[in-house]
mmCIF file of the N, C-alpha and C atoms, coordinates in Angstrom:
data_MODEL
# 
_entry.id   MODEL 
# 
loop_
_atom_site.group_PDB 
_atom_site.id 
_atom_site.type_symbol 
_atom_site.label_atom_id 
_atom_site.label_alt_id 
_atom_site.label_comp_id 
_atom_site.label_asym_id 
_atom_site.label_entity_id 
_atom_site.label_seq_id 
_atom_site.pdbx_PDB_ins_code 
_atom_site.Cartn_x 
_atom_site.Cartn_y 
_atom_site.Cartn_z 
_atom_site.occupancy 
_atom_site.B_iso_or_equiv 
_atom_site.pdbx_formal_charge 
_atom_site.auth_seq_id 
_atom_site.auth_comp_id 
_atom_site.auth_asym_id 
_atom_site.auth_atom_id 
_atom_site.pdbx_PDB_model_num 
ATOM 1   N N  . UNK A 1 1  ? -2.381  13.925  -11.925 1.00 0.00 ? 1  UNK A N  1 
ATOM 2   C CA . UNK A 1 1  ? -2.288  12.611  -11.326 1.00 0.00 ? 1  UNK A CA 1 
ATOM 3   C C  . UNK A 1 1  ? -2.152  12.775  -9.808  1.00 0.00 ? 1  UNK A C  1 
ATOM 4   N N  . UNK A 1 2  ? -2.632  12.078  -8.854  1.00 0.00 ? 2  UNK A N  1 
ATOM 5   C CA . UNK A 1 2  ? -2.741  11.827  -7.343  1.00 0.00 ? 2  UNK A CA 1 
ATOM 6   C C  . UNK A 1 2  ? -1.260  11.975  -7.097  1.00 0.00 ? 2  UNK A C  1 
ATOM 7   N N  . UNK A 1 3  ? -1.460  11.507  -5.913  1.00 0.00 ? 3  UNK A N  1 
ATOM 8   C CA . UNK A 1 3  ? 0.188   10.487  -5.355  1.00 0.00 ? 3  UNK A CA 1 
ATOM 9   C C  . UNK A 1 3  ? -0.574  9.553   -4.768  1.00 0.00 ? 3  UNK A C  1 
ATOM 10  N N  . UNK A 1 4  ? 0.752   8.620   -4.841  1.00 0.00 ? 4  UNK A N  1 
ATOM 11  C CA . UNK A 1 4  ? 0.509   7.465   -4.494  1.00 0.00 ? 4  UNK A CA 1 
ATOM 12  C C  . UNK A 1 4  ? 0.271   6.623   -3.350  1.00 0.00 ? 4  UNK A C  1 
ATOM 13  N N  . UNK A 1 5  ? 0.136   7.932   -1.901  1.00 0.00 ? 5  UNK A N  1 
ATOM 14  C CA . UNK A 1 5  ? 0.033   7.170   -1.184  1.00 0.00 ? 5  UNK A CA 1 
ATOM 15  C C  . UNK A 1 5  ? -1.996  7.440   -1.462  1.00 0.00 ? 5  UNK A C  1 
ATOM 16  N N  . UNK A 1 6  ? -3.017  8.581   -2.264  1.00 0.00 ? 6  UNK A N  1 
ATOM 17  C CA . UNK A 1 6  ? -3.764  8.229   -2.243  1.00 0.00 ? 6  UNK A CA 1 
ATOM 18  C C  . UNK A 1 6  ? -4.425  7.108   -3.354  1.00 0.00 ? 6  UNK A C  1 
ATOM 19  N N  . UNK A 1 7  ? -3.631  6.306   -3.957  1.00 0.00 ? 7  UNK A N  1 
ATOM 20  C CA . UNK A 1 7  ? -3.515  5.707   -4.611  1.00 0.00 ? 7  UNK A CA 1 
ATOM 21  C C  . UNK A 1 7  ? -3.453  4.313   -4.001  1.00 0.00 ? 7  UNK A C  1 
ATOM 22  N N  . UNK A 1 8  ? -2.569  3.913   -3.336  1.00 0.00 ? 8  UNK A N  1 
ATOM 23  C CA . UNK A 1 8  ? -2.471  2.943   -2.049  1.00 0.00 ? 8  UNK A CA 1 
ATOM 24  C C  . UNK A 1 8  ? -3.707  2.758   -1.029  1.00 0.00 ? 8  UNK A C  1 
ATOM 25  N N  . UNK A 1 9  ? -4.370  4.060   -1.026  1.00 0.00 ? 9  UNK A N  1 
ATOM 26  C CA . UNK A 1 9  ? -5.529  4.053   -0.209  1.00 0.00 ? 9  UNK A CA 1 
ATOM 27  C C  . UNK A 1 9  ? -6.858  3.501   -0.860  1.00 0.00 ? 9  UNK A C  1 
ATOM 28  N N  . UNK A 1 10 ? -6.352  4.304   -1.608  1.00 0.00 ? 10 UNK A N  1 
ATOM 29  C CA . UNK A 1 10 ? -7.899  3.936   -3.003  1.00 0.00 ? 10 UNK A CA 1 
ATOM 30  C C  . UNK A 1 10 ? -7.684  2.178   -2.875  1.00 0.00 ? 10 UNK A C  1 
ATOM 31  N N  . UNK A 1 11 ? -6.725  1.746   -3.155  1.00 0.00 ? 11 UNK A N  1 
ATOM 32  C CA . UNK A 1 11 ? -6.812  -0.115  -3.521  1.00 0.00 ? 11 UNK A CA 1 
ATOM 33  C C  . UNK A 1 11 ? -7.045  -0.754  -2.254  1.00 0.00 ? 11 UNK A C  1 
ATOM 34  N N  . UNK A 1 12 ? -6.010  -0.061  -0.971  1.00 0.00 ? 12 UNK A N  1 
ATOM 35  C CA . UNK A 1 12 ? -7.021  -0.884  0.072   1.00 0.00 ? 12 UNK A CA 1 
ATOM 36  C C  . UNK A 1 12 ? -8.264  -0.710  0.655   1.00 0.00 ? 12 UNK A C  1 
ATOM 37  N N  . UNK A 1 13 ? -8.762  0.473   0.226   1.00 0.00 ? 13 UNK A N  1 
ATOM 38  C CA . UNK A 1 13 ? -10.226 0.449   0.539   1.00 0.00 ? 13 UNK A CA 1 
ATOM 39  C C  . UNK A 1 13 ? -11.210 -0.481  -0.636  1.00 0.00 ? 13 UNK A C  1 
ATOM 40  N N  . UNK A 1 14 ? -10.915 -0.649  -0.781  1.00 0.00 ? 14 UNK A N  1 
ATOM 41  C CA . UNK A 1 14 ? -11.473 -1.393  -1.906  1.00 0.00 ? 14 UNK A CA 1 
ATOM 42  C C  . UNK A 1 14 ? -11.134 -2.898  -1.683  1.00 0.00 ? 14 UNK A C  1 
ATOM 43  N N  . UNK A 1 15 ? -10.639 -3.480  -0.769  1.00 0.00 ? 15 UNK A N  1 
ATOM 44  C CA . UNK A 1 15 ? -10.703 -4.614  -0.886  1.00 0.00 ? 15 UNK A CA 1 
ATOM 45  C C  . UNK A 1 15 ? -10.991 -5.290  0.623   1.00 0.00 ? 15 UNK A C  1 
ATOM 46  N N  . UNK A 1 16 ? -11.418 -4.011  1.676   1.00 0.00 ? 16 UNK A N  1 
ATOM 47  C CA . UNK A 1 16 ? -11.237 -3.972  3.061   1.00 0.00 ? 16 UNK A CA 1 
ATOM 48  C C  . UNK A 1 16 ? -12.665 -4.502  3.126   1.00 0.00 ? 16 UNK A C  1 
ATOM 49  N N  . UNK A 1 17 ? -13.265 -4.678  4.494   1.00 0.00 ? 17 UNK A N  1 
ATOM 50  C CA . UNK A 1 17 ? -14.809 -4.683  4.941   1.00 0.00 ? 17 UNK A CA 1 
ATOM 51  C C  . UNK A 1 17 ? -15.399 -2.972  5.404   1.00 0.00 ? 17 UNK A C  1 
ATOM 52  N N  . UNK A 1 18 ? -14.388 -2.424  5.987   1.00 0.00 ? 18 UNK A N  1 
ATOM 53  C CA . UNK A 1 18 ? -14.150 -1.607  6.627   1.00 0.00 ? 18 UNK A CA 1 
ATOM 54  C C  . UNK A 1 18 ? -13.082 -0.278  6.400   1.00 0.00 ? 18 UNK A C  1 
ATOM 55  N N  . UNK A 1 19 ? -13.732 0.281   5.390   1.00 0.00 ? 19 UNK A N  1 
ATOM 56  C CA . UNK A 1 19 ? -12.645 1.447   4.482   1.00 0.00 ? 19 UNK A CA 1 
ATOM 57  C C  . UNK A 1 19 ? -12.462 2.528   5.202   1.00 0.00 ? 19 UNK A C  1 
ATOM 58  N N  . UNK A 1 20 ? -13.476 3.026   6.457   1.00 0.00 ? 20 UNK A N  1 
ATOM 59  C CA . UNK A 1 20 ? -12.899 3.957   7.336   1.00 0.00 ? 20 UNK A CA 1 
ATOM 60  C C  . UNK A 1 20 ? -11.754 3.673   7.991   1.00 0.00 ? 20 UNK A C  1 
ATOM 61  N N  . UNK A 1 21 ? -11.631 2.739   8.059   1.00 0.00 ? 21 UNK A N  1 
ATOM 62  C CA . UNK A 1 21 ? -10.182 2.400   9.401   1.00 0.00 ? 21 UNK A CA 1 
ATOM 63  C C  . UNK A 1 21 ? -9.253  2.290   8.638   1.00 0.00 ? 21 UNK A C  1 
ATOM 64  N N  . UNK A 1 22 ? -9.051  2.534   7.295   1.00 0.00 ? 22 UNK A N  1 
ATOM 65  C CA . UNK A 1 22 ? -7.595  2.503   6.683   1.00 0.00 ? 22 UNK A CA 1 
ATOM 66  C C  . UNK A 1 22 ? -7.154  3.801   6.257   1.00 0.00 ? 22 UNK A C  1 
ATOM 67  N N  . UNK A 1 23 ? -5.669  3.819   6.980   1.00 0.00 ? 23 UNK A N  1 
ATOM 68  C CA . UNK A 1 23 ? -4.841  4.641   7.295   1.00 0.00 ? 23 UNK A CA 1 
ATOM 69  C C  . UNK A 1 23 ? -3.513  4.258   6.642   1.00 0.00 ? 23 UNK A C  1 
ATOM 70  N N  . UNK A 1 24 ? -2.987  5.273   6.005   1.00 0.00 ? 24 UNK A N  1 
ATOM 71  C CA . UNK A 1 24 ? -1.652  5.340   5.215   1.00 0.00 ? 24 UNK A CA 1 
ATOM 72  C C  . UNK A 1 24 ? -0.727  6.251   4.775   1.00 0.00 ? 24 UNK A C  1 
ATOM 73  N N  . UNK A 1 25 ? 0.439   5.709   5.865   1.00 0.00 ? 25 UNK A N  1 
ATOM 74  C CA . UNK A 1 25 ? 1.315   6.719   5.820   1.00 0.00 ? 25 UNK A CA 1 
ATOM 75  C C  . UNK A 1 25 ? 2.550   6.598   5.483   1.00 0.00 ? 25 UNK A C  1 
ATOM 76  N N  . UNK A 1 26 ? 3.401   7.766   5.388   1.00 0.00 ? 26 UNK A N  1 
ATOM 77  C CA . UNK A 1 26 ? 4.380   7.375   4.194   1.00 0.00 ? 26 UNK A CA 1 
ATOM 78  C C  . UNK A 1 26 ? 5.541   7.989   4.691   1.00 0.00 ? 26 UNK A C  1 
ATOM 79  N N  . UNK A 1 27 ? 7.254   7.826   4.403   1.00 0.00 ? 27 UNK A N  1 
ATOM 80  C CA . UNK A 1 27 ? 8.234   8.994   4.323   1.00 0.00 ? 27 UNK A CA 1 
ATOM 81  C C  . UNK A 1 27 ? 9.022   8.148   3.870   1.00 0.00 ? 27 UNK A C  1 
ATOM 82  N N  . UNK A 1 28 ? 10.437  8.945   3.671   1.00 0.00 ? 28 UNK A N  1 
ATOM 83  C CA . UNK A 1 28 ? 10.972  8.629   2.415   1.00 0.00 ? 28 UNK A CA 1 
ATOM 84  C C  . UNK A 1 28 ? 12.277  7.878   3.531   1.00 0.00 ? 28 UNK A C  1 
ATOM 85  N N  . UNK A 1 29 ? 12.713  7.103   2.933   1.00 0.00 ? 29 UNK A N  1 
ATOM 86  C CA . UNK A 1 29 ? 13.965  6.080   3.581   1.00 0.00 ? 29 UNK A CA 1 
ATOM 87  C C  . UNK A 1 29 ? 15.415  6.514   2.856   1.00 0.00 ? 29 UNK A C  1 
ATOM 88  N N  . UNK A 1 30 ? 16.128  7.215   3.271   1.00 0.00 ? 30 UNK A N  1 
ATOM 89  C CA . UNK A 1 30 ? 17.191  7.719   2.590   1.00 0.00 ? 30 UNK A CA 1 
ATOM 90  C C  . UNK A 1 30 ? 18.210  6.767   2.599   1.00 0.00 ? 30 UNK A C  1 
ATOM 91  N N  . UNK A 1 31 ? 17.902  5.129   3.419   1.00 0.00 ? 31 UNK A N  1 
ATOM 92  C CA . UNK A 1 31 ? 19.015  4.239   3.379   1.00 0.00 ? 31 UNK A CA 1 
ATOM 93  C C  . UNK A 1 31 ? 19.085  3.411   1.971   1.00 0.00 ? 31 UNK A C  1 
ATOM 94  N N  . UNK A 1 32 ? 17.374  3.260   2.141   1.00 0.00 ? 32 UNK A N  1 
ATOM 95  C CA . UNK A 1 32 ? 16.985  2.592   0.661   1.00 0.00 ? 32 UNK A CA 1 
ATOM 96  C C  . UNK A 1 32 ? 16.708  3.418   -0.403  1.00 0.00 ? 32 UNK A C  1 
ATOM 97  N N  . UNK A 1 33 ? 16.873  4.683   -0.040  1.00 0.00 ? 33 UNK A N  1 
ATOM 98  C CA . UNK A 1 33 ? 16.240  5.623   -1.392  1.00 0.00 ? 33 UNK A CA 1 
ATOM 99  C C  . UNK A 1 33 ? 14.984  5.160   -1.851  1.00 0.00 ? 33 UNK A C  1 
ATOM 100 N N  . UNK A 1 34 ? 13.812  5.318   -1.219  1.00 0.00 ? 34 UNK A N  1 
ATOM 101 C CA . UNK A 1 34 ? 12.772  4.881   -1.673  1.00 0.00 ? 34 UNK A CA 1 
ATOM 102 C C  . UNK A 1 34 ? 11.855  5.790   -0.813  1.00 0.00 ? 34 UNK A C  1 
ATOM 103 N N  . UNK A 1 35 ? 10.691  5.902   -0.956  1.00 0.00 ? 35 UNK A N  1 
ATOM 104 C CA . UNK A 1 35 ? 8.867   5.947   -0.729  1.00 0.00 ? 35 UNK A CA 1 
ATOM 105 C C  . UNK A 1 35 ? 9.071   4.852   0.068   1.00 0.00 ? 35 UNK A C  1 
ATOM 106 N N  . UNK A 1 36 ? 9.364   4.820   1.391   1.00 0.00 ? 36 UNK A N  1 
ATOM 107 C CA . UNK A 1 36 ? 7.843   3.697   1.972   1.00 0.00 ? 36 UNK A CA 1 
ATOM 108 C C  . UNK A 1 36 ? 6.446   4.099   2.750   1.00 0.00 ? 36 UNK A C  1 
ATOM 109 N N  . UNK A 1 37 ? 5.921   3.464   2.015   1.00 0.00 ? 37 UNK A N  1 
ATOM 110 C CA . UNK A 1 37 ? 4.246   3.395   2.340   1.00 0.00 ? 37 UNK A CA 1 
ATOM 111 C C  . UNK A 1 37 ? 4.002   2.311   2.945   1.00 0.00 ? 37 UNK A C  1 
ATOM 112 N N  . UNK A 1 38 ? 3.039   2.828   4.617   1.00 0.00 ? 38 UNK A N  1 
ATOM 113 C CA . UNK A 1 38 ? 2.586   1.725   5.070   1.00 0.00 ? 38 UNK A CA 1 
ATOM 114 C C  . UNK A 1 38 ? 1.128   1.808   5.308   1.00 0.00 ? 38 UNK A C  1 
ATOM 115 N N  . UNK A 1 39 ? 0.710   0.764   4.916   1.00 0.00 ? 39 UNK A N  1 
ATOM 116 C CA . UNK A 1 39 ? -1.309  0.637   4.650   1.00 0.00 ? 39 UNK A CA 1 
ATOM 117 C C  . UNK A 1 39 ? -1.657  0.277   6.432   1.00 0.00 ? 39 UNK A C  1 
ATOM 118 N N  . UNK A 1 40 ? -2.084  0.673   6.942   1.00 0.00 ? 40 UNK A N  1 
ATOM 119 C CA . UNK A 1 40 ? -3.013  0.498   8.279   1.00 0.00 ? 40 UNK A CA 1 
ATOM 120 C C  . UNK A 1 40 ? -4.162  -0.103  8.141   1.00 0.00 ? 40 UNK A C  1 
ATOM 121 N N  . UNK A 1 41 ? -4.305  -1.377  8.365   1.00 0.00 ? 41 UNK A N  1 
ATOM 122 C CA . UNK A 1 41 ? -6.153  -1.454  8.659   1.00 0.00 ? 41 UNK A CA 1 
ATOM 123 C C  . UNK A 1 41 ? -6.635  -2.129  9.881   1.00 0.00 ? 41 UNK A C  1 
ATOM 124 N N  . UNK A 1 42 ? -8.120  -2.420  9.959   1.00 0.00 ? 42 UNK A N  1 
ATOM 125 C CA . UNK A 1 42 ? -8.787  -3.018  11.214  1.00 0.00 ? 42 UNK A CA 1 
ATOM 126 C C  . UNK A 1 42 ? -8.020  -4.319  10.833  1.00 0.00 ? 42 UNK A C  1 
ATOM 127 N N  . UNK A 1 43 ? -7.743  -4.915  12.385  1.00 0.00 ? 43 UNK A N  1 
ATOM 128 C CA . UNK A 1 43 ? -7.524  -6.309  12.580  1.00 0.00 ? 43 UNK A CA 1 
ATOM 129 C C  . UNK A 1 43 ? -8.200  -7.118  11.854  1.00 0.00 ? 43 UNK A C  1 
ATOM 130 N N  . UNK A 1 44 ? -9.426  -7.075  11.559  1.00 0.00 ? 44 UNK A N  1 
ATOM 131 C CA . UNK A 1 44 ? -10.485 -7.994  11.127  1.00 0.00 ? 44 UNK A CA 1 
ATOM 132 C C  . UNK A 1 44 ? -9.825  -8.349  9.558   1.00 0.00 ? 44 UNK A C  1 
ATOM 133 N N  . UNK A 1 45 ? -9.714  -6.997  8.847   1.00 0.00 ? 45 UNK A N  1 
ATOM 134 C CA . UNK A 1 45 ? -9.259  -6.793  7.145   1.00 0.00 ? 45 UNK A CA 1 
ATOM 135 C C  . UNK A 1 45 ? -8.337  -7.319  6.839   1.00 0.00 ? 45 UNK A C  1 
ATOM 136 N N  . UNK A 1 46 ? -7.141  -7.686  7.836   1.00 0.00 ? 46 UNK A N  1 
ATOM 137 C CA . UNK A 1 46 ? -5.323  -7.913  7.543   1.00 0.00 ? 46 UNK A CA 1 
ATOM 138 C C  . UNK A 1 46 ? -5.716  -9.201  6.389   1.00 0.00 ? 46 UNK A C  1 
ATOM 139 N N  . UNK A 1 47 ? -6.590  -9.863  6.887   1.00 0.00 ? 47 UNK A N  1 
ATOM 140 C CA . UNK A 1 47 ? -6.479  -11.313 5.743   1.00 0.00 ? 47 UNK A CA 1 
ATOM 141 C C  . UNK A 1 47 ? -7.043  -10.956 4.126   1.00 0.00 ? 47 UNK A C  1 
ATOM 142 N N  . UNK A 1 48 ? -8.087  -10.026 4.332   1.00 0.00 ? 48 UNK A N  1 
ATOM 143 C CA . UNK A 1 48 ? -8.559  -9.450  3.421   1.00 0.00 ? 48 UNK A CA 1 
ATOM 144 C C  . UNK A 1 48 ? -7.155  -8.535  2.428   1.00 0.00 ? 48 UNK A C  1 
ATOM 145 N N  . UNK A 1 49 ? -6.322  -7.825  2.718   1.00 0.00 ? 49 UNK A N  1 
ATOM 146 C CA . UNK A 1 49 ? -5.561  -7.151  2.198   1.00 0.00 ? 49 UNK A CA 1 
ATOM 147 C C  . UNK A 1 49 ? -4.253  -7.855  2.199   1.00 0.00 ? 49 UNK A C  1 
ATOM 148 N N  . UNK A 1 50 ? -4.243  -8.748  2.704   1.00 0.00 ? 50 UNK A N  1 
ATOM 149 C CA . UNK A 1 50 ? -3.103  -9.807  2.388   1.00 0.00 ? 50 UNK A CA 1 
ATOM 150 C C  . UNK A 1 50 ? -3.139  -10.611 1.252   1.00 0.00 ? 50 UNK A C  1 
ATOM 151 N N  . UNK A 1 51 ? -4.567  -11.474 1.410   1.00 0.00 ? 51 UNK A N  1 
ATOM 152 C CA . UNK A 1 51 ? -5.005  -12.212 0.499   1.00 0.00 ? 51 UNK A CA 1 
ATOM 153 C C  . UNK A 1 51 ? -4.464  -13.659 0.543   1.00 0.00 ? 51 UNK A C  1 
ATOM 154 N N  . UNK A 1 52 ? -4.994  -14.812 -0.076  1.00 0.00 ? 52 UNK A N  1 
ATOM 155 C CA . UNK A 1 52 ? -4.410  -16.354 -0.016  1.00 0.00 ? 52 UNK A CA 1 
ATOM 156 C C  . UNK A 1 52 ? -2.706  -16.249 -0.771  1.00 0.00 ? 52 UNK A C  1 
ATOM 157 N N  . UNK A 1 53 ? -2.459  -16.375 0.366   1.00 0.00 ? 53 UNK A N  1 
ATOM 158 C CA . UNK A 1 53 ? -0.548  -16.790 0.293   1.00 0.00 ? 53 UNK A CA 1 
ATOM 159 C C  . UNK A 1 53 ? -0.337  -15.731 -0.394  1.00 0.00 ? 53 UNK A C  1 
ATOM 160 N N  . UNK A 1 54 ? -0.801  -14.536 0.135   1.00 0.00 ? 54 UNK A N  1 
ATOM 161 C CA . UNK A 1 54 ? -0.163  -12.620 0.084   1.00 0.00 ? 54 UNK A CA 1 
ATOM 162 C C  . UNK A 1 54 ? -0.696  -12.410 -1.459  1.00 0.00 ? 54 UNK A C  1 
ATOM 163 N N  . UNK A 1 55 ? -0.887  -13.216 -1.951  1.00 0.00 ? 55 UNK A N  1 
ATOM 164 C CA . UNK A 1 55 ? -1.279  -12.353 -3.380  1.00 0.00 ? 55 UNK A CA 1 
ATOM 165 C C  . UNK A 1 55 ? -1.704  -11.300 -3.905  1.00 0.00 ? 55 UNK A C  1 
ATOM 166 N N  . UNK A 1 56 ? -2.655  -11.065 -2.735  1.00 0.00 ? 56 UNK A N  1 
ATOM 167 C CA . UNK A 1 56 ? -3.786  -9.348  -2.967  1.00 0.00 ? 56 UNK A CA 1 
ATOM 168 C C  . UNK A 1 56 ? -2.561  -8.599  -2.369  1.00 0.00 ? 56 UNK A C  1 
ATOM 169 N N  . UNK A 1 57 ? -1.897  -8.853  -1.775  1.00 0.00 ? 57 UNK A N  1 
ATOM 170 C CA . UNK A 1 57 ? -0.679  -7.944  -0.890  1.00 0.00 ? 57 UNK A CA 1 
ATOM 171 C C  . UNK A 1 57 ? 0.520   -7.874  -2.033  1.00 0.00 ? 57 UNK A C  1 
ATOM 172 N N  . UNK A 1 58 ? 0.850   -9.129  -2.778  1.00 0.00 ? 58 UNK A N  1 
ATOM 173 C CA . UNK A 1 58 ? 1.562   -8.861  -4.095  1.00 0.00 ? 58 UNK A CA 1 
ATOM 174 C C  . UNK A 1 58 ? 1.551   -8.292  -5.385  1.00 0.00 ? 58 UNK A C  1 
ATOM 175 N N  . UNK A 1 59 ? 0.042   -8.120  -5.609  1.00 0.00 ? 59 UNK A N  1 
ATOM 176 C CA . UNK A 1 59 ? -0.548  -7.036  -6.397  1.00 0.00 ? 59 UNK A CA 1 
ATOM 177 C C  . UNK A 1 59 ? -0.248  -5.819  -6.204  1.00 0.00 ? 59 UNK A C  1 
ATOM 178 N N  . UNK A 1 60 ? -1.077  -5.539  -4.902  1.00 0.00 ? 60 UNK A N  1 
ATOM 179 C CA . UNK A 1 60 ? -0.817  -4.133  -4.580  1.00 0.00 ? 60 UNK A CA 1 
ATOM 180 C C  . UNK A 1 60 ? 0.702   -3.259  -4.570  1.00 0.00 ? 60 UNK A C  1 
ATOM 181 N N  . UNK A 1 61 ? 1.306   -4.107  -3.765  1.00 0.00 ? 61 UNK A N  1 
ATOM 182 C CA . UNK A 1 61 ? 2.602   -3.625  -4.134  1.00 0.00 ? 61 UNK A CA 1 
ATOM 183 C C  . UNK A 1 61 ? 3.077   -3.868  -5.630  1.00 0.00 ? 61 UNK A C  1 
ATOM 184 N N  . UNK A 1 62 ? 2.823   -4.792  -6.676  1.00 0.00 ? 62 UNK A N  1 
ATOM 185 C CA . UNK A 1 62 ? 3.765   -4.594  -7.710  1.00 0.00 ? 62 UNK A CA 1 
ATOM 186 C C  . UNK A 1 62 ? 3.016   -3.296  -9.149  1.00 0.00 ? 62 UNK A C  1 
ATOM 187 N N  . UNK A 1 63 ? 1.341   -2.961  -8.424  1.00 0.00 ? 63 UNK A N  1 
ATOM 188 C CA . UNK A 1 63 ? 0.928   -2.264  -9.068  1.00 0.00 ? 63 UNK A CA 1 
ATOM 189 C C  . UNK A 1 63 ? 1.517   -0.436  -8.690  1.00 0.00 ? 63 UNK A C  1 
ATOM 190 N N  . UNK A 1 64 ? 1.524   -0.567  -7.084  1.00 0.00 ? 64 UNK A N  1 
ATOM 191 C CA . UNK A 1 64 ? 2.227   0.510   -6.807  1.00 0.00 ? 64 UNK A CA 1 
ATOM 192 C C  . UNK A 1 64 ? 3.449   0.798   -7.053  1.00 0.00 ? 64 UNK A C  1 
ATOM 193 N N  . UNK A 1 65 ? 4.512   -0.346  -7.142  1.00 0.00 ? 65 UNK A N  1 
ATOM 194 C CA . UNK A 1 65 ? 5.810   -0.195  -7.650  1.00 0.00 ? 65 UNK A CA 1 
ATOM 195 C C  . UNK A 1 65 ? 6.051   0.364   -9.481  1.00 0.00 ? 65 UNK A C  1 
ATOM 196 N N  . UNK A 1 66 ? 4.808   0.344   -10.102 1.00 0.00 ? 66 UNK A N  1 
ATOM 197 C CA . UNK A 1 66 ? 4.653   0.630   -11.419 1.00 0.00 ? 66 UNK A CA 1 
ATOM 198 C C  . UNK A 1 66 ? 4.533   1.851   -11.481 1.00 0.00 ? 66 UNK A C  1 
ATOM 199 N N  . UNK A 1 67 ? 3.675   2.219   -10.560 1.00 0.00 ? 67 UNK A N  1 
ATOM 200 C CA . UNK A 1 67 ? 3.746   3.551   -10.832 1.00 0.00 ? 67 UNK A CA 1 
ATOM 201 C C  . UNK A 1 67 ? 4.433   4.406   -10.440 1.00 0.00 ? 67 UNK A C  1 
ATOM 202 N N  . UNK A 1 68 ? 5.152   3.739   -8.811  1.00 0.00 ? 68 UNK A N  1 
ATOM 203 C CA . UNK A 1 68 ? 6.517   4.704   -8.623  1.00 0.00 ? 68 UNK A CA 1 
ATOM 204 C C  . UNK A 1 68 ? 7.158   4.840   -9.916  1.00 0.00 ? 68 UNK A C  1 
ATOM 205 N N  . UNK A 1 69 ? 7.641   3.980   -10.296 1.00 0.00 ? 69 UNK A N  1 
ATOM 206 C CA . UNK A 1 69 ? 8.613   3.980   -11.277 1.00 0.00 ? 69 UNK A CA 1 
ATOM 207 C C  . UNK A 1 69 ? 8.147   4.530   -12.903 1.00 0.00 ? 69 UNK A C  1 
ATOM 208 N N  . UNK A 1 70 ? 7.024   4.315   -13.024 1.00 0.00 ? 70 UNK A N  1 
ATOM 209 C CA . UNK A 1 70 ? 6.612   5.216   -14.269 1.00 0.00 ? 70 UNK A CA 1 
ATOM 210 C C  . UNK A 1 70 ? 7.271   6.343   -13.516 1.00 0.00 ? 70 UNK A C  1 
ATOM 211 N N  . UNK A 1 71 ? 6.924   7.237   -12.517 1.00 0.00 ? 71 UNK A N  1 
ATOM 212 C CA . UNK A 1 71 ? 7.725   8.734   -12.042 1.00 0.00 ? 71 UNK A CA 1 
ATOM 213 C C  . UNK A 1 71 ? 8.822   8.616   -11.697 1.00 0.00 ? 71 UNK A C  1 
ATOM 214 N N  . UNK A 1 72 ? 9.607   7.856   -11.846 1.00 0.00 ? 72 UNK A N  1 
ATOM 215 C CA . UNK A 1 72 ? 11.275  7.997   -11.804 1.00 0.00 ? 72 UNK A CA 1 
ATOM 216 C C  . UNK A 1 72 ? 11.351  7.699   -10.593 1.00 0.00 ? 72 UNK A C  1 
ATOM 217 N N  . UNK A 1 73 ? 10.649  6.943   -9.171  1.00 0.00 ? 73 UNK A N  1 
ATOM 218 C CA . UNK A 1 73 ? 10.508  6.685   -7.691  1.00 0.00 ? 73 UNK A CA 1 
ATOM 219 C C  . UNK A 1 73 ? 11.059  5.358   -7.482  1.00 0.00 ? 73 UNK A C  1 
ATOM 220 N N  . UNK A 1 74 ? 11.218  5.119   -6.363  1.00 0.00 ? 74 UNK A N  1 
ATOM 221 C CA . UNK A 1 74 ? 11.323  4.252   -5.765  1.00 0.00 ? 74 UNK A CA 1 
ATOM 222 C C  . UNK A 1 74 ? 10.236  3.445   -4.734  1.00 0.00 ? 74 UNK A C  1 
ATOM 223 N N  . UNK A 1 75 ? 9.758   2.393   -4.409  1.00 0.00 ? 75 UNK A N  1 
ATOM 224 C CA . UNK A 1 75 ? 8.659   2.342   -3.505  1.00 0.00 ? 75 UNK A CA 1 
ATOM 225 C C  . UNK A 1 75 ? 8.287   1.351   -2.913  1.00 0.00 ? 75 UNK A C  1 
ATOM 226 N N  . UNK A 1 76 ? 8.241   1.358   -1.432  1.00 0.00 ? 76 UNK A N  1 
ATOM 227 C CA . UNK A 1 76 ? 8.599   0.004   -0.526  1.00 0.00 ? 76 UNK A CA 1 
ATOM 228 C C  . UNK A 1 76 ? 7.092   0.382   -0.105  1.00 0.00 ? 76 UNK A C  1 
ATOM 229 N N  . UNK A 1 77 ? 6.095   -1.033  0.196   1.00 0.00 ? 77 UNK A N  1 
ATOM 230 C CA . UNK A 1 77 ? 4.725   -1.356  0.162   1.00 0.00 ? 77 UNK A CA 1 
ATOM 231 C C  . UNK A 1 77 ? 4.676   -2.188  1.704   1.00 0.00 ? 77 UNK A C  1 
ATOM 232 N N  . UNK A 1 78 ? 4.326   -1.886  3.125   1.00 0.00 ? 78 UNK A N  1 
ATOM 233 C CA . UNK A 1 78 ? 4.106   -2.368  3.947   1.00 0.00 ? 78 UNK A CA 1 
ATOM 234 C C  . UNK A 1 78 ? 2.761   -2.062  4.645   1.00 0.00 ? 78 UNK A C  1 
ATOM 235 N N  . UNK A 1 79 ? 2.271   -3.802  5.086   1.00 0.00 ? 79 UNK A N  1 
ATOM 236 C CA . UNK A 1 79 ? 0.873   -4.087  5.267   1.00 0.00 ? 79 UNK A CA 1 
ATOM 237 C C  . UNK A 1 79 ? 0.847   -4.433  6.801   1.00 0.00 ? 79 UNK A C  1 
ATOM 238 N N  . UNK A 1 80 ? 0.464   -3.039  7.754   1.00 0.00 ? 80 UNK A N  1 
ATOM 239 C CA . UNK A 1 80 ? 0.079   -3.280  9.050   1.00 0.00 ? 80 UNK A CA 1 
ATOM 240 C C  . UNK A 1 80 ? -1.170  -3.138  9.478   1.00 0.00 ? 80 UNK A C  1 
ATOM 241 N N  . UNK A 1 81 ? -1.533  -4.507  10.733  1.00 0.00 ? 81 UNK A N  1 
ATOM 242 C CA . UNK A 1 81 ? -3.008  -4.627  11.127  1.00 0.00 ? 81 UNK A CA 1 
ATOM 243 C C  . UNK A 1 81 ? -2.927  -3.556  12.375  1.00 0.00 ? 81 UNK A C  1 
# 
């Protein structure tokens, strides 16, 4: 199995115009005990990977939070243009 931050990558390229410009990077938050992952894309995409009233942005994170946690993880999902 991957990890998840290429996992995170895989879904926002996939919903971008522009799949070269997404960038995602990750380290671990020892306040929250968690994975956070943050998705990078072109200005143009942010609405695209947000989605109408964040939904595509609520997916993504609650699909990635599944799979942290299928592996015993923790995992905070942030969407910068």
């Amino acid at each position: 199995m991957g990890s998840l931050e290429d996992f995170v990558a895989f879904l926002a390229r996939s919903v971008v115009t522009d799949p070269d410009a997404v960038e995602v990077r990750s380290w671990h938050d020892d306040e929250e005990d968690a994975l956070v992952i943050e998705i990078h894309v072109a200005e143009s995409d942010a609405g695209h990977v947000i989605g109408r009233s964040g939904r595509t942005a609520e997916a993504i994170r609650q699909v990635v939070k599944a799979a942290a946690a299928r592996r015993g993880g923790r995992v905070l999902v942030d969407i910068v243009a």
